[in-house]
C-alpha positions in Angstrom: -43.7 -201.9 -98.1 -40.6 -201.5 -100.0 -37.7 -201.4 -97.8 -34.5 -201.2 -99.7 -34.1 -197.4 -98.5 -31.8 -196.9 -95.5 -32.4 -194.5 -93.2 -30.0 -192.5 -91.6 -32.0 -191.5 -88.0 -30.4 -188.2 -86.4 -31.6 -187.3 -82.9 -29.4 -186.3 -80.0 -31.6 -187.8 -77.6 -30.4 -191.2 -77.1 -33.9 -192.9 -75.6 -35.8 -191.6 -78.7 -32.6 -192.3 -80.8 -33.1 -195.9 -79.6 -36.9 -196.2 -79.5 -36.7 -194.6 -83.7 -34.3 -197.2 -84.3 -36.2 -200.1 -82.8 -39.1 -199.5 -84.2 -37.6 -199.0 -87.9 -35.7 -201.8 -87.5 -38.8 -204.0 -86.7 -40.6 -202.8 -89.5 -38.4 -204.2 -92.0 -35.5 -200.9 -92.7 -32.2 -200.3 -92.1 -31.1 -198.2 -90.0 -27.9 -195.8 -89.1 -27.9 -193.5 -86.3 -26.4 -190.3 -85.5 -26.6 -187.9 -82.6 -26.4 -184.8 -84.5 -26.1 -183.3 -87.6 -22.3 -182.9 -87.9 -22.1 -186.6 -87.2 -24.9 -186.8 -90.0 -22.9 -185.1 -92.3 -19.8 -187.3 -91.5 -22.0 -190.3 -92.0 -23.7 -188.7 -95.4 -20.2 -188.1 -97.1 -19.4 -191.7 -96.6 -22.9 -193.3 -97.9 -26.0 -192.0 -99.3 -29.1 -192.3 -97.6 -32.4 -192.1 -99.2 -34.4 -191.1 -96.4 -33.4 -188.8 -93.5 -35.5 -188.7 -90.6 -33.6 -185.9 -88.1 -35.0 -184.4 -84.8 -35.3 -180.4 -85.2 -33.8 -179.5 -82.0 -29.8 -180.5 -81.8 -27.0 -179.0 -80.3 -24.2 -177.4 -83.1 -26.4 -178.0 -86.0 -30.3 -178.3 -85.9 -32.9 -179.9 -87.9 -33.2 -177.7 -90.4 -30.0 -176.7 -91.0 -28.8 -179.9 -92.1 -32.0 -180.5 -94.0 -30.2 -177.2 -96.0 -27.5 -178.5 -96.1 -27.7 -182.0 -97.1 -30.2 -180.2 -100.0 -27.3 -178.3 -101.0 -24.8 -181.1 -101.8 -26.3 -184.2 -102.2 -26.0 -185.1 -106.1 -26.3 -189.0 -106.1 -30.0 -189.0 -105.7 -33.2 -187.4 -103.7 -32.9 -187.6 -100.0 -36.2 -188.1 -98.7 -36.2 -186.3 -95.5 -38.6 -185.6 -92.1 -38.1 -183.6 -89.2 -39.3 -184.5 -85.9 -40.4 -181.9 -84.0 -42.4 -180.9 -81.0 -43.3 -177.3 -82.7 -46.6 -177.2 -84.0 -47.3 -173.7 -85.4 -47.5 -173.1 -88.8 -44.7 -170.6 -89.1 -42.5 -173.3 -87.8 -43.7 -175.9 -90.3 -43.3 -173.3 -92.7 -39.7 -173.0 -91.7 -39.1 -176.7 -91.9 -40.2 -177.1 -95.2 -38.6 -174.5 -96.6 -35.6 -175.5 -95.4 -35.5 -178.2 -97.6 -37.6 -180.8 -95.9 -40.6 -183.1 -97.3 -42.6 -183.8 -94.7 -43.0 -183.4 -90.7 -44.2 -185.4 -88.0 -44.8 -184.1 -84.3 -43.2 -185.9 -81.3 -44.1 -188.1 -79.9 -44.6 -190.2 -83.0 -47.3 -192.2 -83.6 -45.7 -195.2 -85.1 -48.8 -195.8 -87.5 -48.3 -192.0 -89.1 -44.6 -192.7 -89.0 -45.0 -195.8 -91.2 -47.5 -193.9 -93.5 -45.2 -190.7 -94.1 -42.4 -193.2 -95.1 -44.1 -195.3 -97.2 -45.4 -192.0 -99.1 -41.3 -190.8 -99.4 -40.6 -194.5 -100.8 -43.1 -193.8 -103.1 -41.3 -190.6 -104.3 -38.1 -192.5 -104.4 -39.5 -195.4 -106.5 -40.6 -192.7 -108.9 -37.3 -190.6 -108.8 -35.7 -194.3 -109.4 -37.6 -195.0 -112.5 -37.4 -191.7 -114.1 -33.8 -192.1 -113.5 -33.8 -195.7 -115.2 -35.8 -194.4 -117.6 -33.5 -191.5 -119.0 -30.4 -193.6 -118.5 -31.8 -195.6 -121.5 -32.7 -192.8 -123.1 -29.2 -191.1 -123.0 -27.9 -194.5 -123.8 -30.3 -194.6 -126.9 -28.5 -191.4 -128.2 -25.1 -192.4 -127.8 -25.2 -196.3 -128.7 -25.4 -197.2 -132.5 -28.5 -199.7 -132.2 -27.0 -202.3 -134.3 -23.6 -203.1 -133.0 -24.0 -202.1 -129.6 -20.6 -199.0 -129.6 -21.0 -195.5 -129.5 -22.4 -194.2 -132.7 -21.2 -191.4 -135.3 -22.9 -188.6 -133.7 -21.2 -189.4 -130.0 -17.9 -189.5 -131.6 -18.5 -186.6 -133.4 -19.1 -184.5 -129.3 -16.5 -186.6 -127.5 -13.5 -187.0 -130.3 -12.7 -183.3 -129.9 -12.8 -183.5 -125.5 -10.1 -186.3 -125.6 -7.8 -184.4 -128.0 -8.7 -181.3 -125.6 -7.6 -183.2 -122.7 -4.9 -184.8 -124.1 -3.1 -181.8 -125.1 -3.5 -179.6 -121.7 -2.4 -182.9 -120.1 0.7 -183.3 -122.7 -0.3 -187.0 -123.2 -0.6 -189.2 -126.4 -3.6 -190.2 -128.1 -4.1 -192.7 -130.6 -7.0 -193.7 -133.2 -7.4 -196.7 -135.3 -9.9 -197.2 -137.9 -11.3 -200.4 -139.0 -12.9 -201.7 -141.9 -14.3 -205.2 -142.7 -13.1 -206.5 -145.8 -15.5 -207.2 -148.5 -18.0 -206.7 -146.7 -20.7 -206.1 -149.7 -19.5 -209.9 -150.8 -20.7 -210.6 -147.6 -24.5 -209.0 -147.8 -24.4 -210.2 -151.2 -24.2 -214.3 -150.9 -25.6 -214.7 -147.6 -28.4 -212.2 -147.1 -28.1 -208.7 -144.8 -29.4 -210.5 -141.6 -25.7 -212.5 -142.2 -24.5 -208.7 -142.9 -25.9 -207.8 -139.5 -24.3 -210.8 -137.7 -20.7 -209.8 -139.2 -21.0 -206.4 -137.9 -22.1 -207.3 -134.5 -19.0 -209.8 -134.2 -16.5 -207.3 -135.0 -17.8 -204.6 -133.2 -17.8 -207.1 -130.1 -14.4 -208.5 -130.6 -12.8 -204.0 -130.9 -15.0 -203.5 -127.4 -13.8 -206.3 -126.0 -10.4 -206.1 -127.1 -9.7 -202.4 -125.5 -9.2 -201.1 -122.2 -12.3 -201.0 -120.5 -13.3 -197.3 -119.1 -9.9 -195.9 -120.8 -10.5 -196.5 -124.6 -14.0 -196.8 -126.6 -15.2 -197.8 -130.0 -17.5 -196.1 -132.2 -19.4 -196.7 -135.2 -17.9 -194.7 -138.0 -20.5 -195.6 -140.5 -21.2 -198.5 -142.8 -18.9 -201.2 -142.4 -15.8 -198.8 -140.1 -15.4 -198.9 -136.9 -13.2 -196.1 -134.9 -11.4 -196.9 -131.6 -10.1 -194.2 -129.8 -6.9 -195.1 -127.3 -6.1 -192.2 -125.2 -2.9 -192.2 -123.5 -1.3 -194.2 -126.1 1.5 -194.0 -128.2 1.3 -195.1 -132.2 3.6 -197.8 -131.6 1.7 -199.0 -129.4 -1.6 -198.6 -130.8 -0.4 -200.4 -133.5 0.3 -203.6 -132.0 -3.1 -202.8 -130.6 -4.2 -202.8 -134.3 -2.8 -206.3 -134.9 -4.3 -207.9 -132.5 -7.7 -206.5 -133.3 -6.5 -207.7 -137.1 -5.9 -211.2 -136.1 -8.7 -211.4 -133.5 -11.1 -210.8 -136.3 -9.5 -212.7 -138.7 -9.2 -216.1 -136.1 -12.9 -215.3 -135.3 -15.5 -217.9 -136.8 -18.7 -215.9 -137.1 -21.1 -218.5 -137.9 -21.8 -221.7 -139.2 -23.2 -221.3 -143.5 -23.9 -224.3 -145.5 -20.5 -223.5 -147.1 -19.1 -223.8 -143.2 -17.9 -221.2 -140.9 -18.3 -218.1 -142.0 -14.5 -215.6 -141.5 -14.0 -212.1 -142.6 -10.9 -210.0 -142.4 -10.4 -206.2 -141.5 -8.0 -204.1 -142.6 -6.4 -200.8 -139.9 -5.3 -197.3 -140.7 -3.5 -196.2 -137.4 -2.6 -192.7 -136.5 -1.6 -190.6 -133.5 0.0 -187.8 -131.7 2.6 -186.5 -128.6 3.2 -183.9 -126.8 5.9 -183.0 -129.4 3.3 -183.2 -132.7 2.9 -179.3 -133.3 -0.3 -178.0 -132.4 -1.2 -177.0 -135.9 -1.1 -180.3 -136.9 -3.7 -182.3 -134.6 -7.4 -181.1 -134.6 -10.5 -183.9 -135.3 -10.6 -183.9 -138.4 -6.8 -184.1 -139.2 -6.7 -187.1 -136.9 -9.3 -188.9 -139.0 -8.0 -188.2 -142.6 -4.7 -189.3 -141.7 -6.3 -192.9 -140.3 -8.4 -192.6 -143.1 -5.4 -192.5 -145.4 -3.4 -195.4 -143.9 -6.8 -197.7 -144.2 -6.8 -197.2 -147.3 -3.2 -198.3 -148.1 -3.5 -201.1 -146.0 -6.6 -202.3 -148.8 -4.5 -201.2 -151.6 -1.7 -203.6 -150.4 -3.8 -206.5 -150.1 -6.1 -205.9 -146.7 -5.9 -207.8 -143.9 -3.3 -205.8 -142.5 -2.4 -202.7 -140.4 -0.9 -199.3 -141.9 0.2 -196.5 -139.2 1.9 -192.9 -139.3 2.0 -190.3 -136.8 0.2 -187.0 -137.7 
C-alpha cells in the first residue's frame, strides 16, 4: 500500500481517537489527530490532508458538517474523506454522502475493511495525482516554446497586456527589453541548423538565468528575438539589465567547432514606462514597437550593443 497520504483522524472520543491512531500508525500512515471538527479545521488551514477519516457524532461541529465544509474550501487537492459512524440506515448514509463524503464505515471498525476503504481512496488520490501531473505538462506544453525552453509568442501575447494592467492600477514601472542574436543566419549557414539550435538554446538560458526568478520572465518573440519582460523596473535600470545580458552572451563560449569555440553577440532595444508616462501612450503594442525601434538602431550602429528610450 501506498502510504505517502496523511491522515488527519477527528474523533472526540479519546479511546477510539487513540486505538484509530494506533492502528494507522502501525500500518505504515501518518497520522494527526483532532477531537473535533473546529480543531480539524484549525489543523486543515495549516496543512492539507489527503484523507480525512472523522467520527459523525462531535460536539460543536459533527461529521458531516465538516465533511461540507472542508468540500467547500479545500482547493489544493481532493480530500479523501470517511465518516465513522454507528448509524446504519440508509437515509443516514444517504446524508453522509451527500454531505460531501466518499465512503463510510460503521463502528466499531473492522480494521481489515478499514485498510480496504483506504487503500481504495489512495487509489482515487493516485489517479487525481496523475491527472494533475498530467495537465501540468500539458499547460506547460502551451505556454513553453519547445525549443528554447521560455514562454512562447502566444503566452506573451495573454500575459504582456495583465502586467501592463497591473502595473498601471498599481502606479509601478515596467520595463521590456528585446533581444536579437546577431547574424544569426551566418550562423545556420556555416555550421548546420542543429548548431542554429544550440545558439538559441544558449541564449535563451543565459536571459532566464540572468533575470529575477518569479518577478521577470522571457519569452520567445519569434525567430532569433527574445522578449524579457521586468516588471517593477525602471528603464535605467532595465538597461544596465540589458548590458549585462549583452556581455553575458557575448563572454559565453557556446561550443567547441573545428574553427574553435563558437561566440555570437546580441544586440537590445530597451523601453519602458512610470506612473507619469500618459496613459495614451502605453498599451502592448506601443511597448513593443518602441523596443522594436531601439533594436534596430542598436544593429544599425554596429550591434552588440544596447539602445533604450522611455515610451
Amino acid at each position: 500500500m501506498n502510504n505517502n497520504f496523511p491522515i488527519l483522524v477527528v474523533e472526540d472520543n479519546p479511546v477510539s481517537r487513540k486505538l484509530l491512531q494506533k492502528t494507522l500508525t502501525k500500518a505504515g500512515y501518518e497520522v494527526v489527530a483532532a477531537k473535533d471538527g473546529r480543531e480539524a479545521l484549525r489543523l486543515f488551514g495549516n496543512r492539507f490532508f489527503p484523507i480525512v477519516l472523522t467520527d459523525w457524532m462531535m460536539p460543536e461541529m459533527s461529521g458531516p458538517e465538516l465533511c461540507r465544509t472542508l468540500r467547500a474550501r479545500s482547493g489544493n487537492g481532493y480530500v479523501f474523506m470517511i465518516l465513522l459512524t454507528a448509524k446504519d440506515s440508509k437515509d443516514d448514509i444517504v446524508e453522509g454522502l451527500e454531505a460531501g463524503a466518499d465512503d463510510y464505515l460503521t463502528k466499531p471498525f473492522n480494521r481489515a475493511e478499514l485498510m480496504a476503504r483506504l487503500k481504495t481512496g489512495t487509489r482515487i488520490l493516485e489517479l487525481e495525482r496523475s491527472l494533475k501531473k498530467a495537465n501540468d505538462e500539458i499547460r506547460t506544453l502551451s505556454i513553453r516554446d519547445p525549443l528554447s525552453g521560455c514562454y512562447n509568442r502566444g503566452c506573451l501575447t495573454e500575459r504582456l497586456p495583465q502586467e501592463i494592467k497591473r502595473a498601471r492600477r498599481y502606479g509601478r514601472d515596467l520595463a521590456v527589453v528585446l533581444c536579437d542574436i546577431d547574424h544569426f543566419k551566418k550562423v545556420n549557414d556555416t555550421y548546420g541548423h542543429q548548431v542554429g539550435d544550440a545558439v538559441l538554446k544558449a541564449c535563451a538560458k543565459i536571459l532566464m538565468d540572468s533575470v529575477r526568478n518569479g518577478v521577470d520572465w522571457v519569452s520567445r518573440y519569434g525567430g532569433e528575438e527574445f522578449l524579457a519582460v521586468l516588471p517593477e523596473t525602471s528603464l535605467e535600470g532595465a538597461l544596465l539589465v540589458a548590458e549585462r545580458l549583452r556581455a553575458s552572451v557575448a563572454g559565453t563560449t557556446i561550443m567547441e567547432t573545428p574553427d574553435g569555440g563558437l561566440h555570437v553577440t546580441a544586440s537590445f532595444g530597451v523601453t519602458g514606462f512610470s506612473s507619469a508616462t500618459p496613459e495614451s501612450r502605453v498599451s502592448p503594442d506601443s511597448v513593443i514597437k518602441m523596443a522594436d525601434d531601439k533594436l534596430y538602431q542598436a544593429k544599425r550602429e554596429g550591434r552588440n550593443t544596447v539602445r533604450g528610450l522611455p515610451l
